[in-house]
MIMI-337905 format. One record per residue (C-alpha): residue in three letters; x, y, z. Coordinates in nm, 2 decimals. Example, Ala and Ser with C-alpha at 12.3 -4.5 7.8 and 13.67 -1.06 7.14 Angstrom:
REM MIMI-337905
<atom residu="ALA" u="1.23" v="-0.45" w="0.78"/>
<atom residu="SER" u="1.37" v="-0.11" w="0.71"/>
***
This chain:
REM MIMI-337905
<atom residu="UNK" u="-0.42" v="10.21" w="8.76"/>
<atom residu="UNK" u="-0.13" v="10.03" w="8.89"/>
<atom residu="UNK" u="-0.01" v="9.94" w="8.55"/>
<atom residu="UNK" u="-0.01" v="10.29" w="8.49"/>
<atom residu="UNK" u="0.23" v="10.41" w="8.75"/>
<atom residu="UNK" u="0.45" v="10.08" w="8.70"/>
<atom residu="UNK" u="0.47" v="10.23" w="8.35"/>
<atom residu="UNK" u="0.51" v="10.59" w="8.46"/>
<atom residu="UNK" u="0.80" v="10.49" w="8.69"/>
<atom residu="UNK" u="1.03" v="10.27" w="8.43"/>
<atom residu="UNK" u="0.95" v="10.56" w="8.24"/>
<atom residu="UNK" u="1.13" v="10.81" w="8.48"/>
<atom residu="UNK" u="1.37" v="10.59" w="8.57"/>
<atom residu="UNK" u="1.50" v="10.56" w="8.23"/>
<atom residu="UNK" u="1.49" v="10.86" w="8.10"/>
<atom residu="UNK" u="1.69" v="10.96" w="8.43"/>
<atom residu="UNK" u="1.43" v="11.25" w="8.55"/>
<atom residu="UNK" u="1.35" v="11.01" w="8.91"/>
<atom residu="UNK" u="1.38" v="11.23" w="9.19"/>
<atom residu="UNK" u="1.68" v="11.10" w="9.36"/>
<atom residu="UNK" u="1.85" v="11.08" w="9.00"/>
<atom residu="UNK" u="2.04" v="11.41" w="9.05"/>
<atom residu="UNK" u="2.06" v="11.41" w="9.46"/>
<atom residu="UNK" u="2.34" v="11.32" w="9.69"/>
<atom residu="UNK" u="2.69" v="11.25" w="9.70"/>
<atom residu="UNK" u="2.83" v="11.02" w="9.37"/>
<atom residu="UNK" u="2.95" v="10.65" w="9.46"/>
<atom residu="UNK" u="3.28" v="10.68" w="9.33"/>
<atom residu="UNK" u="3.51" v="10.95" w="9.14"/>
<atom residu="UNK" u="3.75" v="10.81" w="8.88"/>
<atom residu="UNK" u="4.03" v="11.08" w="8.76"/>
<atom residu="UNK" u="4.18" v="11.12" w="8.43"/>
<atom residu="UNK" u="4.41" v="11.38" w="8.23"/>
<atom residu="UNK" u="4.23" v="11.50" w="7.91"/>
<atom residu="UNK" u="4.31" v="11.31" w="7.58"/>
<atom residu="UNK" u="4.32" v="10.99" w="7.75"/>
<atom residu="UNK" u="4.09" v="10.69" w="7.82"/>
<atom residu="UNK" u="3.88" v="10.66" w="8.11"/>
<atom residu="UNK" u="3.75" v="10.31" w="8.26"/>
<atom residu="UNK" u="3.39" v="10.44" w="8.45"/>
<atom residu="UNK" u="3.34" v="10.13" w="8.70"/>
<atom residu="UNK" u="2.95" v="9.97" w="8.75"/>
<atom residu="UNK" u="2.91" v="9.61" w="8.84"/>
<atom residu="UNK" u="2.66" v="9.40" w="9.03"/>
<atom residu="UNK" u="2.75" v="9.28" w="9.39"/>
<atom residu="UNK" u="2.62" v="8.92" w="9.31"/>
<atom residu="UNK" u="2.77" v="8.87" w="9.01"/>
<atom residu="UNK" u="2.52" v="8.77" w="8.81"/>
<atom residu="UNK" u="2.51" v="8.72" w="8.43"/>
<atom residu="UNK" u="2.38" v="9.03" w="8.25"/>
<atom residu="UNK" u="2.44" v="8.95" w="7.94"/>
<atom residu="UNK" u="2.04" v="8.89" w="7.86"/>
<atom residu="UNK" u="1.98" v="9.25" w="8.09"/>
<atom residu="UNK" u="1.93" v="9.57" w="7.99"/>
<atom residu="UNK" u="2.18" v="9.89" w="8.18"/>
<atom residu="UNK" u="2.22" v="10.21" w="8.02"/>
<atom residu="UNK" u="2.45" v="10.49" w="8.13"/>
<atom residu="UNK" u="2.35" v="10.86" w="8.09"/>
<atom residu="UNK" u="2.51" v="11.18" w="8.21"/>
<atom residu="UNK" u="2.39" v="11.43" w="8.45"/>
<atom residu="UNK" u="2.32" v="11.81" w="8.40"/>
<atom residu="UNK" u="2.08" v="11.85" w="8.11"/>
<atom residu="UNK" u="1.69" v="11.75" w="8.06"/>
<atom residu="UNK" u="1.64" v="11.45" w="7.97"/>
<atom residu="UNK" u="1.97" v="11.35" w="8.05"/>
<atom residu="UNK" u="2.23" v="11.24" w="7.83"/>
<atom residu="UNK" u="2.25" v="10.93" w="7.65"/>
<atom residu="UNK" u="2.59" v="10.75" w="7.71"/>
<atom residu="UNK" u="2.55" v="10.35" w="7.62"/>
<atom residu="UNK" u="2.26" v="10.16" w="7.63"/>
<atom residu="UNK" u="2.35" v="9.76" w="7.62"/>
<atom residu="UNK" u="2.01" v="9.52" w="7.57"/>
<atom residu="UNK" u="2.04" v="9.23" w="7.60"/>
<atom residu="UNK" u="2.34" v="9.16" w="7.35"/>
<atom residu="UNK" u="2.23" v="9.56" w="7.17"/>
<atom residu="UNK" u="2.39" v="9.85" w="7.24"/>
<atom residu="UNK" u="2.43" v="10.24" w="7.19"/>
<atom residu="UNK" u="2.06" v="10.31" w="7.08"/>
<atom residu="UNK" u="1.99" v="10.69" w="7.10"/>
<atom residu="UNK" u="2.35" v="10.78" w="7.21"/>
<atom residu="UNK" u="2.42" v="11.14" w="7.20"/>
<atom residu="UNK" u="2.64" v="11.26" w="6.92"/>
<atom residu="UNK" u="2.94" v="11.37" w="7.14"/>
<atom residu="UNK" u="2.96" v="10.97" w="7.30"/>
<atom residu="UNK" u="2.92" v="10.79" w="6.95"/>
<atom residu="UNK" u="3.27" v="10.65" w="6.86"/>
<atom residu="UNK" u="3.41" v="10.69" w="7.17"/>
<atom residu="UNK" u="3.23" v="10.49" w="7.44"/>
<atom residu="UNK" u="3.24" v="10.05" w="7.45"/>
<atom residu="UNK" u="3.19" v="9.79" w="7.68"/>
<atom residu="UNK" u="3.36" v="9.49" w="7.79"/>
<atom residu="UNK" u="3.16" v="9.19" w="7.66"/>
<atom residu="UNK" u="3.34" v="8.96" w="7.81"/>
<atom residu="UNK" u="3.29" v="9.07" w="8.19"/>
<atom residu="UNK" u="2.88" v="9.09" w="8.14"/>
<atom residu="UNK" u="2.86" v="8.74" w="8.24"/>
<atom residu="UNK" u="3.04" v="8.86" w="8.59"/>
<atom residu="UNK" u="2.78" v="9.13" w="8.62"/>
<atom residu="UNK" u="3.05" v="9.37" w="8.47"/>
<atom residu="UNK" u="2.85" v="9.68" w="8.33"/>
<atom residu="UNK" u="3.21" v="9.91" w="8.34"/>
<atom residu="UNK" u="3.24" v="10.13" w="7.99"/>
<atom residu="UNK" u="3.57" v="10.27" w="7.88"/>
<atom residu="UNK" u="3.55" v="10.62" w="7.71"/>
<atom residu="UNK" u="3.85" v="10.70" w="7.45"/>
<atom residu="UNK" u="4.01" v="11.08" w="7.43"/>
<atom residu="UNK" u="3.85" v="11.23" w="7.69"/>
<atom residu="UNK" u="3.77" v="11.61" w="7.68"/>
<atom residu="UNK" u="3.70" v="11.89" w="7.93"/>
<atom residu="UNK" u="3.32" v="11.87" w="7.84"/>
<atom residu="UNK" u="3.31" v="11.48" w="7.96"/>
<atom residu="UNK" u="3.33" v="11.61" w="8.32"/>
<atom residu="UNK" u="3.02" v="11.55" w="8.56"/>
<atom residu="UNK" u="2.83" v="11.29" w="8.71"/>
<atom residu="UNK" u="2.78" v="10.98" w="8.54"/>
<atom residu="UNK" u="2.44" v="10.70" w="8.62"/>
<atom residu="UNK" u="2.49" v="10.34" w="8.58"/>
<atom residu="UNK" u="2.12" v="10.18" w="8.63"/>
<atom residu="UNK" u="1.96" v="9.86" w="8.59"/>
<atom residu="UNK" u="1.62" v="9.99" w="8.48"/>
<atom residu="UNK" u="1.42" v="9.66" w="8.49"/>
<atom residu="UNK" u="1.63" v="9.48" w="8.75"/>
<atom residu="UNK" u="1.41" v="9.29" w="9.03"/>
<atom residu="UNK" u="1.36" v="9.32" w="9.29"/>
<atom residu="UNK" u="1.43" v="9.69" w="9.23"/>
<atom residu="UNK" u="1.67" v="9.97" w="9.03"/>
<atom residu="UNK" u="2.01" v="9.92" w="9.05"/>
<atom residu="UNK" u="2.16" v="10.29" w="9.05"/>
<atom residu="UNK" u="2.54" v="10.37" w="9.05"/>
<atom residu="UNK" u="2.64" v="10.74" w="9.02"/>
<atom residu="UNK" u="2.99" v="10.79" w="8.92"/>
<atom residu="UNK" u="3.20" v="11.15" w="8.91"/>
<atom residu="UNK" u="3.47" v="11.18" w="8.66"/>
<atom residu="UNK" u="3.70" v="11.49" w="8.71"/>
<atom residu="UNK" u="3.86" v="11.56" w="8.36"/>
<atom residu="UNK" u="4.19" v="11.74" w="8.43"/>
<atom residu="UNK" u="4.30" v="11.99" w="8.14"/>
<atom residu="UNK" u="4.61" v="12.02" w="7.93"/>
<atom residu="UNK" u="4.75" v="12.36" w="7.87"/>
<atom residu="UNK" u="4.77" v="12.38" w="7.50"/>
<atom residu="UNK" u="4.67" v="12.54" w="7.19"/>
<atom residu="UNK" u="4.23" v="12.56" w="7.17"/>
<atom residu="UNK" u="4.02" v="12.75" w="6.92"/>
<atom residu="UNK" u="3.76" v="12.92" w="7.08"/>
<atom residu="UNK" u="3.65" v="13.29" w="7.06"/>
<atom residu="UNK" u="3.90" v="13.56" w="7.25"/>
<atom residu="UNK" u="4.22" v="13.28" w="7.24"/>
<atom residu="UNK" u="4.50" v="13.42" w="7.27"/>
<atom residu="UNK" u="4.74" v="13.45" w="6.89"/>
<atom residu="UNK" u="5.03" v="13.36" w="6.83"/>
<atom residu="UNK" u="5.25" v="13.58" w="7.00"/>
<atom residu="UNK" u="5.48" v="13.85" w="6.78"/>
<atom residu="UNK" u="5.84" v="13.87" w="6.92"/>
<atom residu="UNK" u="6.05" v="14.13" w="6.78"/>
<atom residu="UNK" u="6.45" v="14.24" w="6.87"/>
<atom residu="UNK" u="6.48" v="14.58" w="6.95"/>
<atom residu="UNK" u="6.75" v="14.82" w="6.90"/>
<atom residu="UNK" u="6.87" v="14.85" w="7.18"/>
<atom residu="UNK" u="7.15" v="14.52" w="7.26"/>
<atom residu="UNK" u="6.96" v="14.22" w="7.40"/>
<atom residu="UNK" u="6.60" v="14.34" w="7.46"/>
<atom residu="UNK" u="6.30" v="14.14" w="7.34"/>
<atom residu="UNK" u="5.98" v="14.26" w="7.32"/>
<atom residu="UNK" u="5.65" v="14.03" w="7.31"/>
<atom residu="UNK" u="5.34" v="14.14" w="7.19"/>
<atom residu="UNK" u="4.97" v="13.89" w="7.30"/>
<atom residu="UNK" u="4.69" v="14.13" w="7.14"/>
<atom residu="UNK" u="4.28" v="14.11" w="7.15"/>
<atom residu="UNK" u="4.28" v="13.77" w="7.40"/>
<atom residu="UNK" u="4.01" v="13.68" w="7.66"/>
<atom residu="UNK" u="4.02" v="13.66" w="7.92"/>
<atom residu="UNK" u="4.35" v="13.86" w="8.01"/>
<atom residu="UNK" u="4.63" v="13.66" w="7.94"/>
<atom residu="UNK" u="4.93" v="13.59" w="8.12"/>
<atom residu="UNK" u="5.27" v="13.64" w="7.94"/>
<atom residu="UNK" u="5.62" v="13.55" w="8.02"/>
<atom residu="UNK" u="5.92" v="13.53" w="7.91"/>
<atom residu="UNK" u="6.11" v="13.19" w="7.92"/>
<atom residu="UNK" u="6.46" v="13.08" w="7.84"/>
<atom residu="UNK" u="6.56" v="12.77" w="7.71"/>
<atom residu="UNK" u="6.52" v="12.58" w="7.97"/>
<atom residu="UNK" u="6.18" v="12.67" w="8.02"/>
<atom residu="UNK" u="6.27" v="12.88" w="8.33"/>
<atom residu="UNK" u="6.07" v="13.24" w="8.36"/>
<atom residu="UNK" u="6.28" v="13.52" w="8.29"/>
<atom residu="UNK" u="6.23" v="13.90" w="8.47"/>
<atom residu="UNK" u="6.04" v="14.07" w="8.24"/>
<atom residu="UNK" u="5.86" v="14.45" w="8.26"/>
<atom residu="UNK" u="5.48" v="14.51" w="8.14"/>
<atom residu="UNK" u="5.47" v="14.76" w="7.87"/>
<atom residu="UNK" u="5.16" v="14.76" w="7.79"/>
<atom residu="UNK" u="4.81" v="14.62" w="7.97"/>
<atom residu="UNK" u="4.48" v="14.75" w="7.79"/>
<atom residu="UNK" u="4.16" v="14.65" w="7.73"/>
<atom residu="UNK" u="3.97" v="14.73" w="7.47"/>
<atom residu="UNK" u="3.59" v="14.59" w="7.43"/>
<atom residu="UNK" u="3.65" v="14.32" w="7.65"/>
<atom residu="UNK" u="3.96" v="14.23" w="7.44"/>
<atom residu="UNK" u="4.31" v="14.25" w="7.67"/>
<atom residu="UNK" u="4.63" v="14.35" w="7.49"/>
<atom residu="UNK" u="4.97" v="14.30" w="7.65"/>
<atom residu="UNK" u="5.31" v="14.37" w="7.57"/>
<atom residu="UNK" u="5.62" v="14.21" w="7.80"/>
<atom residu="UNK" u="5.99" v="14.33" w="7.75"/>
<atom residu="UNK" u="6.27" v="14.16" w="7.88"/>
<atom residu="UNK" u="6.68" v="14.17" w="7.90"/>
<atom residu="UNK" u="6.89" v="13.87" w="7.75"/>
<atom residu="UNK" u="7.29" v="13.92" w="7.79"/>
<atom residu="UNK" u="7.33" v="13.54" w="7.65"/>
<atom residu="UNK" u="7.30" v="13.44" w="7.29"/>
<atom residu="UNK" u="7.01" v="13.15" w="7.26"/>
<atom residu="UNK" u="6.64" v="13.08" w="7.20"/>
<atom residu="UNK" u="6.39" v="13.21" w="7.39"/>
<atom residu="UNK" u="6.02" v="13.20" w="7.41"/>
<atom residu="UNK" u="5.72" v="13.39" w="7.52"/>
<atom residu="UNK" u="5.45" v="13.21" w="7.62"/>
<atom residu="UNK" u="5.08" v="13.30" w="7.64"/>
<atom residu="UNK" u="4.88" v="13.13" w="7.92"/>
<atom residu="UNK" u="4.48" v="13.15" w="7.98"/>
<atom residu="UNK" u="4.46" v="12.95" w="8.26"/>
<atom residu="UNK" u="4.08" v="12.93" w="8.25"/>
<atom residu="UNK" u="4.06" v="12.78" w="7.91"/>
<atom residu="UNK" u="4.35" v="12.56" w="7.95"/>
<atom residu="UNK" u="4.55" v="12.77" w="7.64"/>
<atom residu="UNK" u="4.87" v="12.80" w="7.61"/>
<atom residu="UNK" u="5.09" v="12.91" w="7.28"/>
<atom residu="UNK" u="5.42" v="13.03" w="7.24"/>
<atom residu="UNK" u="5.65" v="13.22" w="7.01"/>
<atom residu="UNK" u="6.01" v="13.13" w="6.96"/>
<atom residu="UNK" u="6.29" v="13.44" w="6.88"/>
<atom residu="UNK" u="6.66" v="13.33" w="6.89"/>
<atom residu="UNK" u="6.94" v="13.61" w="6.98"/>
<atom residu="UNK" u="7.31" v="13.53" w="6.84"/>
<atom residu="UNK" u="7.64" v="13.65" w="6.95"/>
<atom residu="UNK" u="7.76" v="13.92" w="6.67"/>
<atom residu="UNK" u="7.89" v="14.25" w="6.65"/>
<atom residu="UNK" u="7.70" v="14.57" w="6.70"/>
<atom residu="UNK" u="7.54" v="14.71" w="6.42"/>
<atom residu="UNK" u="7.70" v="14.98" w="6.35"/>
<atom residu="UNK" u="8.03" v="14.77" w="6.29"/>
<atom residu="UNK" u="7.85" v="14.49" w="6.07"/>
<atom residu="UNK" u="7.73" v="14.78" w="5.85"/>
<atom residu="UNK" u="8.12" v="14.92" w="5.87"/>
<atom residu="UNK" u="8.31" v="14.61" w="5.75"/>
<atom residu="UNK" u="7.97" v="14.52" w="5.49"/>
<atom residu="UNK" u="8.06" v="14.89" w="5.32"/>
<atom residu="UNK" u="8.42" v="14.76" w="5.35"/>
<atom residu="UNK" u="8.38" v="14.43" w="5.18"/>
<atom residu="UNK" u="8.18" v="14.59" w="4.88"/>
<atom residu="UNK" u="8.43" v="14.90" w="4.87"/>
<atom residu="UNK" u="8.74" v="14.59" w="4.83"/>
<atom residu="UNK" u="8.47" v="14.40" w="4.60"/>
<atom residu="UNK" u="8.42" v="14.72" w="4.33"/>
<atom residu="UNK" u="8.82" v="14.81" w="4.34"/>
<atom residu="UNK" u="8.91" v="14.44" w="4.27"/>
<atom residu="UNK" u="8.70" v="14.53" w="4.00"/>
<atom residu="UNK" u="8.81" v="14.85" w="3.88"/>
<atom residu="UNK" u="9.18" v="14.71" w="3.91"/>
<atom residu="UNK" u="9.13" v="14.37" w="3.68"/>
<atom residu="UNK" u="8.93" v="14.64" w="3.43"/>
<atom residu="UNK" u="9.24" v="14.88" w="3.45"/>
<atom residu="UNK" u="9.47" v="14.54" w="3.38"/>
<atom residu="UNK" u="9.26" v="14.47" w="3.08"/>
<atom residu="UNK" u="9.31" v="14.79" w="2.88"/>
<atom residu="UNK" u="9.66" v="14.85" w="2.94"/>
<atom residu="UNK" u="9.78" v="14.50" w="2.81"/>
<atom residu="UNK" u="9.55" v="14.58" w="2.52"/>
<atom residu="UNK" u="9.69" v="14.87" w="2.48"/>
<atom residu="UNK" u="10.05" v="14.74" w="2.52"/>
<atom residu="UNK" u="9.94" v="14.48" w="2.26"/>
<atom residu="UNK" u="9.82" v="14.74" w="1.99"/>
<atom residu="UNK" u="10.18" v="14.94" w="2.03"/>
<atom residu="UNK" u="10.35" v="14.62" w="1.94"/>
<atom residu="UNK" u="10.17" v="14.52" w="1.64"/>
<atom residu="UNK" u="10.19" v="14.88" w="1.48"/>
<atom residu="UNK" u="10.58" v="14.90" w="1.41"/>
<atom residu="UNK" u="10.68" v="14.60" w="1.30"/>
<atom residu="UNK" u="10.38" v="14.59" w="1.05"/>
<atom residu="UNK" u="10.46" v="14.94" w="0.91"/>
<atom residu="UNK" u="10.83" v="14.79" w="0.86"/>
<atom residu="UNK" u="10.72" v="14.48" w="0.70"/>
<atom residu="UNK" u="10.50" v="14.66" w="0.44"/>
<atom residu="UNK" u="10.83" v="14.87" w="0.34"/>
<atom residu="UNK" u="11.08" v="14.61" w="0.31"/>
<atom residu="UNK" u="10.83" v="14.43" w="0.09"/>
<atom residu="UNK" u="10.82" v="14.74" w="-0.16"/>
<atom residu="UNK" u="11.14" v="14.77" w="-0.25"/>
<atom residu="UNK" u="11.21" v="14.38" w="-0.30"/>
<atom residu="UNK" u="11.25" v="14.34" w="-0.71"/>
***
């Protein structure tokens, strides 16, 4: 019967399910920005050698647990969950300080929670170390259902006013207009619908300076952002470019007509001169003996 429970509890204890597994306050919290590498700390207090021991490290927040590393005695990563393999190590060369820290490469929103390092079979009982890692986001561009599309950026008519349109995002995006410089410009809503839980917006705003300016598509809960770019120049208005284009082509066709009208009067000129002087050559010719 005893042998039983002993079983029963390693049992528990390393598939992560023991009562106090899930309870309580985490050891430590380590912090890190999404996309880069993490250092999760777990170490023994004495010091001791472990690299003949068995720890494994799972996550928190599913049943059974998740499988992180498992190192055995000079083995490691048996039955590691897909999302871990390739991006989770060890530092073999610390084990013999009773270092059982693992560093975890590209982190990603999903790697948040709480993490267990334990010491399954250590005597004279479980070492347990529960660690937090707080995975802060990146605004940029995700593919997931409802993200917002590119933006479409058009120039209106009317001198200096840009329209952006964001349609069928969610959840409702925020969109802005920025210059340059990245600094928001005043802008006007034109247009806020939803439609089947699908948000559509459309944001005007007034430019007097030529440059490049963006709109910029933020969903704040997803970490998205994407952006359009539209660049205004300095010019005429329209109705003058059109003006001096129908110029240029009216100068273009009488150049034309003029070097045509050139042509056929020398030609012409040409023919006159020839004429005579044949018709007297031919008569002096006749009457030669």
């Amino acid at each position: 019967m005893e042998l039983l429970l002993f079983l029963s509890f390693c049992f528990l204890t390393l598939s992560g399910l023991t009562f106090g597994a899930e309870s309580g306050p985490p050891d430590s919290r380590v912090i890190v920005m999404e996309d880069d590498d993490v250092t999760l700390p777990c170490s023994l207090s004495t010091n001791e050698n472990i690299e003949k021991k068995l720890f494994v490290w799972k996550k928190e927040g599913t049943v059974p647990l998740k499988e992180v590393f498992m190192y055995d005695a000079g083995t490691y990563s048996r039955g590691q969950d897909d999302e871990f393999k390739g991006r989770v190590s060890h530092f073999p060369e610390q084990l013999k300080y009773g270092n059982a820290s693992i560093r975890m490469s590209k982190t990603t929103l999903e790697d948040r929670g709480i993490y267990i390092c334990s010491f399954p079979v250590m005597q004279p009982s479980v070492k347990t170390s529960r660690i937090e890692l707080v995975v802060e986001g990146r605004l940029k561009i995700r593919n997931f259902p409802g993200a917002a599309p590119e933006p479409y950026v058009t120039i209106l008519k009317e001198k200096g006013l840009l329209q952006c349109k964001v349609p069928g995002a969610s959840p409702k995006p925020t969109v802005e207009w920025w210059d340059s410089d990245n600094k928001k410009l005043p802008s006007k809503t034109v247009q806020d619908e939803e439609e089947q839980g699908r948000f559509h917006v459309t944001v005007q705003t007034t430019v007097t300076e030529p440059g490049c300016y963006h709109c910029v598509a933020t969903q704040m809960e997803k970490w998205h952002r994407i952006s359009s770019e539209i660049c205004v120049h300095r010019g005429l208005p329209e109705w003058a470019a059109a003006l001096i284009g129908g110029l240029v082509v009216f100068i273009i066709a009488l150049v034309i007509a003029l070097a045509v009208t050139a042509y056929c009067l020398k030609k012409d000129s040409q023919r006159t001169e020839i004429g005579p002087s044949s018709e007297l050559q031919r008569n002096l010719t006749s009457h030669q003996p």
